[in-house]
N, C-alpha and C positions, 0 to 999 in steps of 0.2 A: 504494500500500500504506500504510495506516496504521500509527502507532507500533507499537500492542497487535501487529502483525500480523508489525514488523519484531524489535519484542522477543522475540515467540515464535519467528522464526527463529534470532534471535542465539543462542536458548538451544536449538537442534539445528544449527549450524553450529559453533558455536566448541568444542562439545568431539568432531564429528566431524575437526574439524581437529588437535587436541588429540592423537586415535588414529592419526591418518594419519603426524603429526609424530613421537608415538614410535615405529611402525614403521621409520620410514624411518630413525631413530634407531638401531634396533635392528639394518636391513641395513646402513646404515654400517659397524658396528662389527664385526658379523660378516663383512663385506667385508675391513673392514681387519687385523683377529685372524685371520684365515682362515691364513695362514702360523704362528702360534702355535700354534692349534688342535692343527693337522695334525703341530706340531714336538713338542707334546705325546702326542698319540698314537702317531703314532711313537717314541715314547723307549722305550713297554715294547713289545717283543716279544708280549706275550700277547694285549697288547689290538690286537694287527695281527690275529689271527686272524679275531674277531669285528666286526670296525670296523664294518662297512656292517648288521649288526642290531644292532649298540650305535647305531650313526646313526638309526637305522629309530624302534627304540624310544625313546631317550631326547634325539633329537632334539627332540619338541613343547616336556620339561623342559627341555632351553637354552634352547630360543627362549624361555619362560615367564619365567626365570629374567632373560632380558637384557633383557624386556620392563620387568620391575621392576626394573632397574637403569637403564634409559632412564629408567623414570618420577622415581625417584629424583635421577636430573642432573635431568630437565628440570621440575622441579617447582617451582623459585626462577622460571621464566619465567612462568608464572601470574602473578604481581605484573607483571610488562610485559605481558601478554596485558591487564590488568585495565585498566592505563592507558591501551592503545589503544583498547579498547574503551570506557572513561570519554571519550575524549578525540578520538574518533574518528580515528588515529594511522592511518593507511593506505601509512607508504613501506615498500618492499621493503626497507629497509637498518635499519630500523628493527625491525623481524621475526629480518632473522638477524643483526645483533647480536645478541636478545634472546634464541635461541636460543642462541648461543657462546655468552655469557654466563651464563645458566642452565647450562648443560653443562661450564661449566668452573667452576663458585660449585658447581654440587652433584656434581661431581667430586671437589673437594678437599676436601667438608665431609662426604663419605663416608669413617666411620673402615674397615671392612671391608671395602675394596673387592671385589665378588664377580669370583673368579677369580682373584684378585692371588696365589696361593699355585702357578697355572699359568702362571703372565706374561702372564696378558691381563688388559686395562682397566689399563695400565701408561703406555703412548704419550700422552703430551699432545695429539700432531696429530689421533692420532682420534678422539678427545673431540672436539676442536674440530671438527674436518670433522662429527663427529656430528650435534653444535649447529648447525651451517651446514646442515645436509641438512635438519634439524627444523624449523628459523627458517623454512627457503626455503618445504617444503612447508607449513607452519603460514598463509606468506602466501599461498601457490597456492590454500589452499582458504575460510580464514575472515579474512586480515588485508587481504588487499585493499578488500573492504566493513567495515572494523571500525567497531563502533560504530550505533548505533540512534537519533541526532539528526538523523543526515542521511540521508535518503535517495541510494541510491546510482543509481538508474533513476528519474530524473525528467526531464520534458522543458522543453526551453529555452522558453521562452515569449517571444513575438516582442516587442519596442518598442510599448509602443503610438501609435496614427500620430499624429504632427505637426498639430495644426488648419492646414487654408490659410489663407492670407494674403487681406486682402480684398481684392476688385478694385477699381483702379478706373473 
């Protein structure tokens, strides 16, 4: 594969990894708020009635909502996503550091946090797990090949032979 060929994958691979990482982001968090949620809803009585078509319907609005707050943390990681890829950076720990990191720099640089008035997006640890999920899958799908100087499927190419010796 030539450059031209690996730069125009780099630029449909690194921001479907991008998508994947904030999803996975976004199931973190609802994974780990899952107890909050449900402590919230249950506090009023009224809204037990309705829960499962309040779920139905305004379900797709949370997911939307935590989508842009994923994006939000994980937006500082773009500058390490840019480095690996400048620098061709391919370890797994490298990834989800860059992930934590990102998730906990645009966690705390978020003045409103969304939700913070129901106690969710409060925990420090599921930020960070969040960022860990993001990092990991970020490398599962674009940081493992990061980067466009090197090819990552290239073949070894053998020694070439030794002249013999002359007889005599």
């Amino acid at each position: 594969m030539n450059s031209f060929g690996r730069l125009l994958l780099r630029f449909l691979v690194v921001p479907f990894g991008a998508i994947v990482a904030i999803l996975v982001c976004v199931l973190v968090v609802i994974v780990g708020e899952w107890h909050a949620f449900l402590a919230t809803v249950t506090a009023n009585p009224q809204a037990q009635e309705g829960y499962f078509f309040a779920l139905v319907l305004f379900g797709p609005w949370i997911a939307l909502t935590l989508s842009g707050a994923a994006l939000m943390m994980l937006t500082p990681g773009a500058v390490g996503v840019l480095i690996a890829e400048a620098f061709a950076i391919r370890a797994w720990w490298f990834h989800i550091a860059n992930g934590i990191v990102s998730a906990w720099v645009g966690w705390t640089l978020l003045v409103d946090k969304p939700g913070e008035q129901y106690k969710l997006f409060t925990d420090p640890k599921i930020v960070i797990t969040a960022g860990l999920g993001a990092g990991l899958a970020y490398w599962l799908i674009a940081g493992w090949s990061a980067g466009f100087s090197k090819p990552v499927f290239t073949r070894e190419l053998p020694p070439p032979p030794s002249p013999l010796p002359p007889q005599a």
